[in-house]
N, CA, C and O atoms as CSV, one atom per row, in Angstrom:
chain,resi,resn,atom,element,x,y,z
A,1,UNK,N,N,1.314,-34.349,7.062
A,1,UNK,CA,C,1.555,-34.198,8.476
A,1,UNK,C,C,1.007,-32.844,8.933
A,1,UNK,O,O,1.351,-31.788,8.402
A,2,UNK,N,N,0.199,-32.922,9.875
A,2,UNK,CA,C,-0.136,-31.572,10.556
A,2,UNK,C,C,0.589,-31.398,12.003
A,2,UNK,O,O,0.999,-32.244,12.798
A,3,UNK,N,N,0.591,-29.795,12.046
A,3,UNK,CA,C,1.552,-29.616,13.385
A,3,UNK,C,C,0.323,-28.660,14.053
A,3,UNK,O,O,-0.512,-27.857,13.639
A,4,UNK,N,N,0.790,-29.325,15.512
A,4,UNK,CA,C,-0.613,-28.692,16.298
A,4,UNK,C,C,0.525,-27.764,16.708
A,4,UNK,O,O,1.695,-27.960,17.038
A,5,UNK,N,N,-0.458,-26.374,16.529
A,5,UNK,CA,C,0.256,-24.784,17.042
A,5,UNK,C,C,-1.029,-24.502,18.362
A,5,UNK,O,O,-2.240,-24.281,18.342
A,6,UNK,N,N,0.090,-24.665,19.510
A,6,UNK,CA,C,-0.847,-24.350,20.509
A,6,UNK,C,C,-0.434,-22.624,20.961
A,6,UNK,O,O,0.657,-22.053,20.939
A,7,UNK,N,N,-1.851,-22.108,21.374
A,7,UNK,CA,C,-1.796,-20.851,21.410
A,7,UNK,C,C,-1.883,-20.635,23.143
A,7,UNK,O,O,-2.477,-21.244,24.033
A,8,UNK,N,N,-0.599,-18.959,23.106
A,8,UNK,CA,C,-1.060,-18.398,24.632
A,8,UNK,C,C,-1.842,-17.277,24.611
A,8,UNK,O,O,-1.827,-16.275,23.897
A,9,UNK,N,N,-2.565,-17.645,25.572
A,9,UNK,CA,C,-3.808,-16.931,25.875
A,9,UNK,C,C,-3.177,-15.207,26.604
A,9,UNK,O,O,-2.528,-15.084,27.643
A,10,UNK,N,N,-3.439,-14.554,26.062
A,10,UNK,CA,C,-3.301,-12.732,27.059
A,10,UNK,C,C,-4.032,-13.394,28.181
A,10,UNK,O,O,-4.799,-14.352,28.084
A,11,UNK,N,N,-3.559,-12.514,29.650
A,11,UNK,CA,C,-4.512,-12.681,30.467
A,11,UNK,C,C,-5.052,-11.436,30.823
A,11,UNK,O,O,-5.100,-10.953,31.954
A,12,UNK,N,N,-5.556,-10.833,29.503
A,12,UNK,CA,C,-5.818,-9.066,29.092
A,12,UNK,C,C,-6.912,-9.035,28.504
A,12,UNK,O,O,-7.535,-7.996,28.290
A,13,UNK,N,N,-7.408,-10.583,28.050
A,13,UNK,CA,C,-8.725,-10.609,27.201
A,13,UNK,C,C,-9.921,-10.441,28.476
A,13,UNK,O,O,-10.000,-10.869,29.628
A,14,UNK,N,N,-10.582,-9.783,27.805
A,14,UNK,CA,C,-11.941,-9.234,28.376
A,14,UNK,C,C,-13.060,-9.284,27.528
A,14,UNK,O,O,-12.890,-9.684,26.376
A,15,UNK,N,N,-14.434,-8.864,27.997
A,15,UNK,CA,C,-15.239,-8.394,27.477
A,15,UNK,C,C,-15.641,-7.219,27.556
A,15,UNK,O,O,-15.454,-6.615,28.612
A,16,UNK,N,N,-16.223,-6.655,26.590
A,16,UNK,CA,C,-16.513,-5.342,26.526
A,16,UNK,C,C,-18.118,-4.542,26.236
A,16,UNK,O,O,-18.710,-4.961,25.242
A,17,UNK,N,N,-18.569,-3.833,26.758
A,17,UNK,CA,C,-20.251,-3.618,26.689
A,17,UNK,C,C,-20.255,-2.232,26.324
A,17,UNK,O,O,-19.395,-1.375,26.526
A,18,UNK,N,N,-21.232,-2.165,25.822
A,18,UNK,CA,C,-21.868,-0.543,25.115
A,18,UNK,C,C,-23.160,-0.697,24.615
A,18,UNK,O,O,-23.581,-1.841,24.447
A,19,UNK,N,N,-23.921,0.350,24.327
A,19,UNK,CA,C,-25.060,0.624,24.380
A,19,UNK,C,C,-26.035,-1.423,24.397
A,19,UNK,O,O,-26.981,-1.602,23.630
A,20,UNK,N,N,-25.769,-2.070,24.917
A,20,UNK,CA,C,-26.413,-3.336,24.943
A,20,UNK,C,C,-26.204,-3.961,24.375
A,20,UNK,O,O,-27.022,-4.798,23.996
A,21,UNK,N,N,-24.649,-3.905,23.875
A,21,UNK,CA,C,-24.171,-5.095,22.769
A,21,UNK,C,C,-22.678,-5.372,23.741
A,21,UNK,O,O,-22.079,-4.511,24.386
A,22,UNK,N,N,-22.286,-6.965,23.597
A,22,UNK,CA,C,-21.377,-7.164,24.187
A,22,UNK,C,C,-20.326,-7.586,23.337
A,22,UNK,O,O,-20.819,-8.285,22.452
A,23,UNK,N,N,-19.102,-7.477,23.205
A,23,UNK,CA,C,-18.201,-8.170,22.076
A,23,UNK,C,C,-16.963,-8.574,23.145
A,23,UNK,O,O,-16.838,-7.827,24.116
A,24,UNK,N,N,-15.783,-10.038,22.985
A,24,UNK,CA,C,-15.110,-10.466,23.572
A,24,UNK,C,C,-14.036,-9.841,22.764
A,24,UNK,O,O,-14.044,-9.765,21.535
A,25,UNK,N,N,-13.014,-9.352,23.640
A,25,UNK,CA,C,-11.216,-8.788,23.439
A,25,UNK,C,C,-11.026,-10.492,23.488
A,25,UNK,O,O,-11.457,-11.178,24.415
A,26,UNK,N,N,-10.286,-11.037,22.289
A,26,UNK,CA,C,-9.244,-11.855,22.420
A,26,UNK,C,C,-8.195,-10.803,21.490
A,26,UNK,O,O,-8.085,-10.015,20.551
A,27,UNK,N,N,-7.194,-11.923,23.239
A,27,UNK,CA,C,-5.761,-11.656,22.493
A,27,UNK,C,C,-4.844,-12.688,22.833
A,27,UNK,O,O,-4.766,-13.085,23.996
A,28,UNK,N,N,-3.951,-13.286,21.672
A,28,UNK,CA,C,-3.142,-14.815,21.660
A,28,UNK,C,C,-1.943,-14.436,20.883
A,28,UNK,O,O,-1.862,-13.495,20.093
A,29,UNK,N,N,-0.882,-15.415,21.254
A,29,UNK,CA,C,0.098,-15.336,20.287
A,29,UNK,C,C,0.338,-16.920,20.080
A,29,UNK,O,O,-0.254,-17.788,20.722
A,30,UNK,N,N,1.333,-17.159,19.046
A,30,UNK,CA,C,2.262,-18.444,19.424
A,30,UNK,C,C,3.731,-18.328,19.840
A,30,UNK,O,O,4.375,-17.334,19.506
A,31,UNK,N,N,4.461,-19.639,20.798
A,31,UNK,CA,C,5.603,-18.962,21.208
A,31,UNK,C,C,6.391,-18.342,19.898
A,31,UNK,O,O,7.499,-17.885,20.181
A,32,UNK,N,N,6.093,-18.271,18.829
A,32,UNK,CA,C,7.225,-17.182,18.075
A,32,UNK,C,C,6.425,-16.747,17.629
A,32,UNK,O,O,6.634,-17.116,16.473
A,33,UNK,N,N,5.352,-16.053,17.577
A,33,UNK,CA,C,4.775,-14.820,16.810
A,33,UNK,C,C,3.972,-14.192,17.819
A,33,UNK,O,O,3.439,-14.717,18.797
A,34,UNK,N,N,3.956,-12.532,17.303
A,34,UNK,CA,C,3.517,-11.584,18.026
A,34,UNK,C,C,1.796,-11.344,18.158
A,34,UNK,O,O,1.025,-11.761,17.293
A,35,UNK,N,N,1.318,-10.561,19.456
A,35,UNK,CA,C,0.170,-11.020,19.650
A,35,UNK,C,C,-0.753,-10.593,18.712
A,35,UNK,O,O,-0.484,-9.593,18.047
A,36,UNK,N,N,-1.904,-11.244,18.528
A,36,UNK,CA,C,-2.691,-10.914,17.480
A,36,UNK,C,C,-4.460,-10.747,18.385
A,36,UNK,O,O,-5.029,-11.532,19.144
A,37,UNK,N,N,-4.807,-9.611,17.948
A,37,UNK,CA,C,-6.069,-9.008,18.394
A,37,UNK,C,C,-7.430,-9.301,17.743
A,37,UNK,O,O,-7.572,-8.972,16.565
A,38,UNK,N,N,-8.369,-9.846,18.353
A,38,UNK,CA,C,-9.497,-10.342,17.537
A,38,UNK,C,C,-10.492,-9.722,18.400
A,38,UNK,O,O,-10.161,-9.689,19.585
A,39,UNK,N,N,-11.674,-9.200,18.099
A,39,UNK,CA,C,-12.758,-8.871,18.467
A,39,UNK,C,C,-13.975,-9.971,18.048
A,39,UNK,O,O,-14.128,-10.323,16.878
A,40,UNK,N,N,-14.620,-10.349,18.894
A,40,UNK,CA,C,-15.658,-11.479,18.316
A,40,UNK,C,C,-17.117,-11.140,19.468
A,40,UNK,O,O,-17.172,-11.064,20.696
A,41,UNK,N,N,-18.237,-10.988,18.318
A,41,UNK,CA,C,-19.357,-10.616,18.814
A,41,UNK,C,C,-20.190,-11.991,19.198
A,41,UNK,O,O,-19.737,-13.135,19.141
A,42,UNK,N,N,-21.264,-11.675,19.525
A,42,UNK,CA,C,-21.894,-12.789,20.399
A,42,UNK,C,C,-22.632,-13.714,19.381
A,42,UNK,O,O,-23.277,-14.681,19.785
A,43,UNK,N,N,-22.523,-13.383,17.948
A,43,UNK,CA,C,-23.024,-14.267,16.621
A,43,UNK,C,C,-21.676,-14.762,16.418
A,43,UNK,O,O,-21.478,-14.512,15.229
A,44,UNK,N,N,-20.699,-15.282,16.847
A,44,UNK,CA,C,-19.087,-15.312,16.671
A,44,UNK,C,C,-18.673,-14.807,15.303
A,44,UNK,O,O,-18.234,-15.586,14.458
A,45,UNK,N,N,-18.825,-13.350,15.054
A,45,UNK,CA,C,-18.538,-12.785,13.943
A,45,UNK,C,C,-17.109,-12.163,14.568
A,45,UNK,O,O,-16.678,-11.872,15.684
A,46,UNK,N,N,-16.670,-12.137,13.290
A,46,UNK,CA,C,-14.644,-11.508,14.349
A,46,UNK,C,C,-14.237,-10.736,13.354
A,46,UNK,O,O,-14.441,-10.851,12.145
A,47,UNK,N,N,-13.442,-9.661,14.161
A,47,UNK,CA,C,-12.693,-9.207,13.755
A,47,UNK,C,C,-11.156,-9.035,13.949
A,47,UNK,O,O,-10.861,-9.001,15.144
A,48,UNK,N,N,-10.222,-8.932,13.202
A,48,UNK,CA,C,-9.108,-10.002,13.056
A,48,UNK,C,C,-8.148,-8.690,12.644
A,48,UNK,O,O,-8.194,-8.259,11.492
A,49,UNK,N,N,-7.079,-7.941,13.879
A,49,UNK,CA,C,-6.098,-7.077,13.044
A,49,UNK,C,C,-5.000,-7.986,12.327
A,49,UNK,O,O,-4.552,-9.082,12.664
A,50,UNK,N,N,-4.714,-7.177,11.231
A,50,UNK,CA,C,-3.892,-7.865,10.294
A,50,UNK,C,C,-2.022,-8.014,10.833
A,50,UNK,O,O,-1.272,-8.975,11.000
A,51,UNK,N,N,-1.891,-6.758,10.939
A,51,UNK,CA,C,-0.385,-7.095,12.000
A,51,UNK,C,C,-0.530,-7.487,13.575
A,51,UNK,O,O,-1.700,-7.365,13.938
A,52,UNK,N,N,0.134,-7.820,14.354
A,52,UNK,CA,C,1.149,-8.401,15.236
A,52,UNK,C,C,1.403,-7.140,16.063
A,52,UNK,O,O,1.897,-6.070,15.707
A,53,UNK,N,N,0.914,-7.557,17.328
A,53,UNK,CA,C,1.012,-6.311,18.311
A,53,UNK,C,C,2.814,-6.687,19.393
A,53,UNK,O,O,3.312,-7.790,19.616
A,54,UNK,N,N,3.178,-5.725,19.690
A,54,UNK,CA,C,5.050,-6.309,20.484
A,54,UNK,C,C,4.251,-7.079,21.878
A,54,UNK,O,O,4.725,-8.131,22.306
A,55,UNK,N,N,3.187,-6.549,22.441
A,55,UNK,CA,C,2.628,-6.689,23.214
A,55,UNK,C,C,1.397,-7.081,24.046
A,55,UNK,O,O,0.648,-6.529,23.240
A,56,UNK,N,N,0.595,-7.532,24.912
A,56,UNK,CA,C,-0.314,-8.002,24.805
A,56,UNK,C,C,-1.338,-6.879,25.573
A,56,UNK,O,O,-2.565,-6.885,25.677
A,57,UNK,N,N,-0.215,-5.814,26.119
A,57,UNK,CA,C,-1.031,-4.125,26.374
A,57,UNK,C,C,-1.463,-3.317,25.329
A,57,UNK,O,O,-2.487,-2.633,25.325
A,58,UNK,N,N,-0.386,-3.457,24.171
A,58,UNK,CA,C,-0.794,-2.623,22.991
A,58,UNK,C,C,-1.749,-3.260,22.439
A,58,UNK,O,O,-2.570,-2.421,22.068
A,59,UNK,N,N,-2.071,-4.248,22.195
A,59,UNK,CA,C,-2.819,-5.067,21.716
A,59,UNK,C,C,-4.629,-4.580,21.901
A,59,UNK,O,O,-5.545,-4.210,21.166
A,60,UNK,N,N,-4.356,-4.915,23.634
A,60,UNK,CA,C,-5.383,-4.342,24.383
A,60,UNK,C,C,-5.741,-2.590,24.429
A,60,UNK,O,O,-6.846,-2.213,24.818
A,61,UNK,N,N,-4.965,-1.877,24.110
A,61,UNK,CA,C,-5.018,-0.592,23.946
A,61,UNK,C,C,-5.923,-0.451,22.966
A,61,UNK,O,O,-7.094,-0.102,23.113
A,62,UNK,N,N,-5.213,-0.807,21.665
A,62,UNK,CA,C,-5.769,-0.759,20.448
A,62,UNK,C,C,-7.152,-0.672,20.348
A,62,UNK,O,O,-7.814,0.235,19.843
A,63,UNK,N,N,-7.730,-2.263,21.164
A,63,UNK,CA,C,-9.255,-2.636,20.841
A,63,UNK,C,C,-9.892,-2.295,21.850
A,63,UNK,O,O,-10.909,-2.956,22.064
A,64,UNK,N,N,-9.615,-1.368,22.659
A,64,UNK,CA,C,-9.973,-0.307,23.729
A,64,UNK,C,C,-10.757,0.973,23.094
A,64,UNK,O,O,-11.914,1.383,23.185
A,65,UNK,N,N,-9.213,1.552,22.189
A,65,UNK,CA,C,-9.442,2.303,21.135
A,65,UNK,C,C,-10.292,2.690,19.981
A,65,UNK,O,O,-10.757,3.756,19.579
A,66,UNK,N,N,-10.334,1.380,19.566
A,66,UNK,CA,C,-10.775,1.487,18.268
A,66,UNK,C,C,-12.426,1.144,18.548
A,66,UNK,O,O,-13.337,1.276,17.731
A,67,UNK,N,N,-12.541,0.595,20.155
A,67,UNK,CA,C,-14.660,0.224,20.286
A,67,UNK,C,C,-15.107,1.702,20.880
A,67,UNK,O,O,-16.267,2.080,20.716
A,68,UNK,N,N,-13.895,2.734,21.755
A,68,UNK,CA,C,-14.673,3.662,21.786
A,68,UNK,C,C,-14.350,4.896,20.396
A,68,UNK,O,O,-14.815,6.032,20.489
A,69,UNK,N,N,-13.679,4.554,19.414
A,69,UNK,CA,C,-13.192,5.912,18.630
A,69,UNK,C,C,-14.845,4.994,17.114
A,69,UNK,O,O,-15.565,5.695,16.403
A,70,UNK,N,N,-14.863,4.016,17.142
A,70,UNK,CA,C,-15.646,3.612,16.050
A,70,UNK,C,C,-16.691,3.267,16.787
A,70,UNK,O,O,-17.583,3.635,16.024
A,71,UNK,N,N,-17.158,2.894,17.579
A,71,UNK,CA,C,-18.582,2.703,18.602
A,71,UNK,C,C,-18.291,0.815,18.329
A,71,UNK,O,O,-17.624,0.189,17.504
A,72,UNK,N,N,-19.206,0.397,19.530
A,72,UNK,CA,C,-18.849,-1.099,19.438
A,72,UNK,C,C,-19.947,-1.492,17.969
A,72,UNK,O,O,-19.588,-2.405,17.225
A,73,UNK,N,N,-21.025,-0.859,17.724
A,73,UNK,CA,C,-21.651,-1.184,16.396
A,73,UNK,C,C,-20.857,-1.788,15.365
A,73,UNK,O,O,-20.968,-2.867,14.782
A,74,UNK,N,N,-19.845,-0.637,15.250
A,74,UNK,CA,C,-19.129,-0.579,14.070
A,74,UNK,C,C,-18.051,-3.142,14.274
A,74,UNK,O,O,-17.602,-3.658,13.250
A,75,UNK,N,N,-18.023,-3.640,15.146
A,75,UNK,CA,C,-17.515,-4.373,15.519
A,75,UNK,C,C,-18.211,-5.798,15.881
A,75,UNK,O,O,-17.627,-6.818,16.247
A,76,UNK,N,N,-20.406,-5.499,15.574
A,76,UNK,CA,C,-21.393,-6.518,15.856
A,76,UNK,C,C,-21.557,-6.658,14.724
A,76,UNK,O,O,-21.591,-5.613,14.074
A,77,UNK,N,N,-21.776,-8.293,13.781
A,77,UNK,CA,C,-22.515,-8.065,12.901
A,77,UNK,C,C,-24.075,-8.266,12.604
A,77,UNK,O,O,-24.827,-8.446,13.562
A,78,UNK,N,N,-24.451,-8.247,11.628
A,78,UNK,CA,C,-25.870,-8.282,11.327
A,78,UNK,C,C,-26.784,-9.500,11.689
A,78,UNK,O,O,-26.698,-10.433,10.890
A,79,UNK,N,N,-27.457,-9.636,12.515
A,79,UNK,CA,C,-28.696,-10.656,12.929
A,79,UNK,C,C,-29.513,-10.843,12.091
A,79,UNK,O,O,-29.422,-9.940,11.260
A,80,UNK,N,N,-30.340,-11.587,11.827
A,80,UNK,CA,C,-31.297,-12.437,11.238
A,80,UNK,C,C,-32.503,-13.303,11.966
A,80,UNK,O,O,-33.256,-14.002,11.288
């Protein structure tokens, strides 16, 4: 038996731009778990924090944070 876990959407997700690279802020929870922050570049490469934000501001803080303290590079991956 599978159980469909439907997810809520932040209405905090954005996109984000820097030097000519664009990467999408998702942020989701389910009704019982806390929100979870993904960064996903335009090759849908993601990045995925491992804990659970209380909030769907901290959440957004965070990956605010962390594209200007690491540059959005650090968050695209490699083309081909």
């Amino acid at each position: 038996m599978t159980d469909n876990v439907e997810y809520i959407q932040s209405p905090l997700c954005q996109q984000y731009s820097d030097s000519g690279q664009t990467v999408d802020i998702d942020i989701y929870r389910t009704e019982d778990s806390g929100w979870i922050l993904e960064i996903v570049d335009s090759g849908n490469n993601s990045t995925v924090w491992e804990d659970p934000f209380e909030t769907d501001q901290d959440a957004l803080d965070e990956a605010l944070d962390a594209l200007k303290q690491e540059g959005i590079e650090a968050f695209v991956g490699t083309f081909e």
